[in-house]
N, C-alpha and C positions, 0 to 999 in steps of 0.2 A: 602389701597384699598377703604375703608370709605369716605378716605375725598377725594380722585377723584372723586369717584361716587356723593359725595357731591356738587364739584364744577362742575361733566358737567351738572347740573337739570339747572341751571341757563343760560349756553350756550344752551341746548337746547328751552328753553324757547325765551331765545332773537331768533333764529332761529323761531321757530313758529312762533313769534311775528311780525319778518322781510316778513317772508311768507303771515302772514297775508296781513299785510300793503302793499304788491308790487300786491293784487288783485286789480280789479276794484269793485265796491259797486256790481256789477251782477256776480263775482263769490262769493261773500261773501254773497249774497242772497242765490247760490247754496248749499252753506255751511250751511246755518241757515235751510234750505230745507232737506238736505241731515239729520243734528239732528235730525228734527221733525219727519221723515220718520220712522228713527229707532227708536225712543220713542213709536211715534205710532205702530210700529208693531208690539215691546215687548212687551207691553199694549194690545192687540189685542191677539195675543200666548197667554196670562196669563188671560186674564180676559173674551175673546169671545168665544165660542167654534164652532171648525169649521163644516160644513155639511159633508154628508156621500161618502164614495168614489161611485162613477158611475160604474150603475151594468148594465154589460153586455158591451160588445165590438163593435162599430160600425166600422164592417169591410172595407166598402167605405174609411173612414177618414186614416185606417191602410195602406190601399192601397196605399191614399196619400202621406203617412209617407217612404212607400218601395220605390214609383218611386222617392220623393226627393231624400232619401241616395241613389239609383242610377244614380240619373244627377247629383251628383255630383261629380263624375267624370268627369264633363268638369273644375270645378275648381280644381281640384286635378290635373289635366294634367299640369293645369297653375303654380300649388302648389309645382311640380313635378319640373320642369323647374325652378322657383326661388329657390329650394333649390340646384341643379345643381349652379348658377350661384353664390350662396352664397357661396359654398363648392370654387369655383374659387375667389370668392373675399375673405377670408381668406386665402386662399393659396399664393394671389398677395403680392409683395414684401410692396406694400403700401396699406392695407385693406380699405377702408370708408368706415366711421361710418353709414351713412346716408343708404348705401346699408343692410349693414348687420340689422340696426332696421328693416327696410321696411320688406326684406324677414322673417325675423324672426316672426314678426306682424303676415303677411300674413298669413305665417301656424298656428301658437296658434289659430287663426280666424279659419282656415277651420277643424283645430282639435275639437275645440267646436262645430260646427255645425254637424261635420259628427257624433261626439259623441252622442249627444242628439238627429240626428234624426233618429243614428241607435236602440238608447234605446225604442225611440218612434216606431218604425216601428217592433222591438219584441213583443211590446204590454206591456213596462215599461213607461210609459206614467206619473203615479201617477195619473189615470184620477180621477178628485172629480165631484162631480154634482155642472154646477156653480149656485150660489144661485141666481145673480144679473139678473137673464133670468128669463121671466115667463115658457117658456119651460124647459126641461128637455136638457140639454146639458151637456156633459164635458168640465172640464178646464184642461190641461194636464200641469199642474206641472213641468212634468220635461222641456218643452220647456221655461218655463219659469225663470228657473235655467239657462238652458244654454244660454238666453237672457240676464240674470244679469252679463254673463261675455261675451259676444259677441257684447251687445250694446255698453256700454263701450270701447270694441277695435275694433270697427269700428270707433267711432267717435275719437278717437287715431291716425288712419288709414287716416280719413278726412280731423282731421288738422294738424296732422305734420309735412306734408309738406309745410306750410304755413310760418314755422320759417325755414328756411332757414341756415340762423346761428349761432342754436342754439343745442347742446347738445340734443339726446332724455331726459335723465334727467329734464334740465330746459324746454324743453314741456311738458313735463310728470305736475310739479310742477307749471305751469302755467292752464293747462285745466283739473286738480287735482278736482275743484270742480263739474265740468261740468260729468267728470266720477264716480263721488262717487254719485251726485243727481241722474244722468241717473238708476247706479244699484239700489238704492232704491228704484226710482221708480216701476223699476219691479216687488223686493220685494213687495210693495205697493199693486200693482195693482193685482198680485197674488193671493195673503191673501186677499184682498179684496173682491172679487170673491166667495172665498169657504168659507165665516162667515157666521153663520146660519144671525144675528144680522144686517137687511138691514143697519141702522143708519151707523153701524160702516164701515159695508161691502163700503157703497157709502162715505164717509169719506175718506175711503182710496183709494177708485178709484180715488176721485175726487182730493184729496194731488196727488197722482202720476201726473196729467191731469197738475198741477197746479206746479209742480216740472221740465215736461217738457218745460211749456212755459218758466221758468225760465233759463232754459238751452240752448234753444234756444236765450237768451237776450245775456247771457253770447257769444256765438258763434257768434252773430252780433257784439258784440263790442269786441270779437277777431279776427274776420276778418278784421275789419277797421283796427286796430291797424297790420298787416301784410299783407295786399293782395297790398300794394303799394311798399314794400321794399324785395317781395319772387319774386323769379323767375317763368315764365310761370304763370301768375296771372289770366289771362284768364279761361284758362282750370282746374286751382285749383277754383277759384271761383265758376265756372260753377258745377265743382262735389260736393262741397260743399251744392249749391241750391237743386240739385239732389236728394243728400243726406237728404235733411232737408223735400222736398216733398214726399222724400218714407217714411219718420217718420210722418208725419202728416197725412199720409194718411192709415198709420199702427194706430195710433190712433182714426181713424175716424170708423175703422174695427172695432178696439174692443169696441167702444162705443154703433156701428151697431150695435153687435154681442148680447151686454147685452139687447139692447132695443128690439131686436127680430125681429128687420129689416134683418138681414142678417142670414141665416144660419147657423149651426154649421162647414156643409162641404164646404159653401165657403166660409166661415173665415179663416177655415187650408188650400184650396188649397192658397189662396191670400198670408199667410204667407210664405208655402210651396216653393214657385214660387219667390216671393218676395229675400225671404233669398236667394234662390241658387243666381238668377238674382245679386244681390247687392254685395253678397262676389266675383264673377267673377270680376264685374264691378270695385270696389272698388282696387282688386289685381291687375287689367289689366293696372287702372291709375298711380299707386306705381309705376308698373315695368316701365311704359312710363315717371314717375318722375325721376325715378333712371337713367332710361338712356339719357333723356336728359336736367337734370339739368347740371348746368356748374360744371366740375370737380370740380372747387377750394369750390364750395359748396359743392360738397358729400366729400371732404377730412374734412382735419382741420377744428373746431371750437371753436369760442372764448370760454374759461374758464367763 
């Protein structure tokens, strides 16, 4: 037992090593991004301490939280129906692969969101007072939890259909850095927020700020590398850009938000709105991939 265990350190190791090398220098950025992220925020936990949680309930914002978890039920409808269509595509005598990831996505996607905006709309928020405002505002915590696993599988969502014939696995292992920077960042920009300790607090705002343009680099030089050899290159590129302008424009909010240009309550309708808007959108193009890429791509793919 010893001396196998001994001998796969080394195969794993070559593995890593292969993984590394087959990135381009902009995921290996995302990588070196994605360390500094979680050093930095262990370092932050241990050595900062955070500000006070937010007293008292701003009912308006709750309000917002209740009508999200109720429009979303137009993607749940959609959510509903893909998983219909999944239960038939395991059933069919030849399953593709390519169907069954999509739909699967798609719900983990709308199981996060309903999660966290039904927590938020209880009034389980974790609201802290954010520091980086000169006003008095909340940062709600747990949105930002369920961001650390929702940005991530959107951007999953964005470009998997890009590889065409390629295994989710080797997409997963290909845009691997692009989602580990993404979650950090959240992390990042979180914890940032509620440190009594401005230095540290805008440190890690501005690591996350500096974590997404990176990830954005990585996502232009994965798109050249596939939008000429995927099918329907068009309409995946276009969602792509879509995709990339509601994120820049989600950052543009919360930078508003801290400098005290925007409000608290139209920072959460704009997220509120944003999030349902984006997981319909994002599900609606899946299912329009799934059905009309060319079979011989949603079947077989190469090893």
């Amino acid at each position: 037992m010893a001396e196998a265990q001994a001998a796969g350190v080394p195969h794993i190791l070559e593995t890593i090593s292969a993984v590394w090398n087959s990135w381009p220098w902009t995921a290996k950025t995302c990588m070196v991004f994605t360390y500094v992220q979680i050093v930095s925020c262990l370092m932050a936990h241990f050595s900062w301490q955070a500000g006070p949680l937010y007293k008292g309930i701003i009912e308006d914002e709750i309000q917002v939280f209740s009508v999200t978890r109720n429009a979303l039920i137009i993607p749940m409808a959609l959510i509903t129906l893909v998983a219909g269509y999944q239960v038939a595509e395991m059933c069919s005598a030849r399953p593709r692969h390519r169907a069954l990831v999509i739909s699967r996505v798609s719900m983990f996607e709308f199981v996060v969101k309903i999660c966290y905006y039904t927590l938020l709309s209880r009034g389980y928020g974790l609201a802290f007072q954010n520091q980086r405002c000169n006003d008095e505002r909340p940062i709600y915590l747990t949105r930002w939890i369920g961001w650390t696993y929702a940005i991530p599988t959107m951007l999953f969502m964005n470009l998997y259909p890009l590889m065409d014939n390629y295994r989710a696995l080797e997409v997963l292992v290909r845009i691997f850095p692009q989602l580990a920077a993404s979650a950090t960042y959240c992390w990042a920009c979180g914890l940032g927020c509620v440190l009594y300790d401005p230095w540290m607090g805008w440190f890690l705002n501005m690591l996350g700020c500096a974590a997404y343009t990176v990830v954005v680099a990585d996502e232009v030089v994965y798109v050249r590398e596939h939008i000429r050899t995927t099918s329907q290159p068009v309409l995946k590129g276009v969602s792509v850009i879509v995709k990339e302008v509601m994120f820049v424009i989600y950052t543009a909010v919360f930078l508003l938000g801290n400098w005290g240009i925007i409000s608290s309550y139209a920072c959460q309708v704009f997220y509120s709105i944003t999030d349902v808007s984006h997981l319909a959108v994002m599900s609606t193009l899946l299912f329009v991939y799934w059905n009309l890429d060319d079979p011989k791509l949603t079947g077989d793919h190469k090893d």
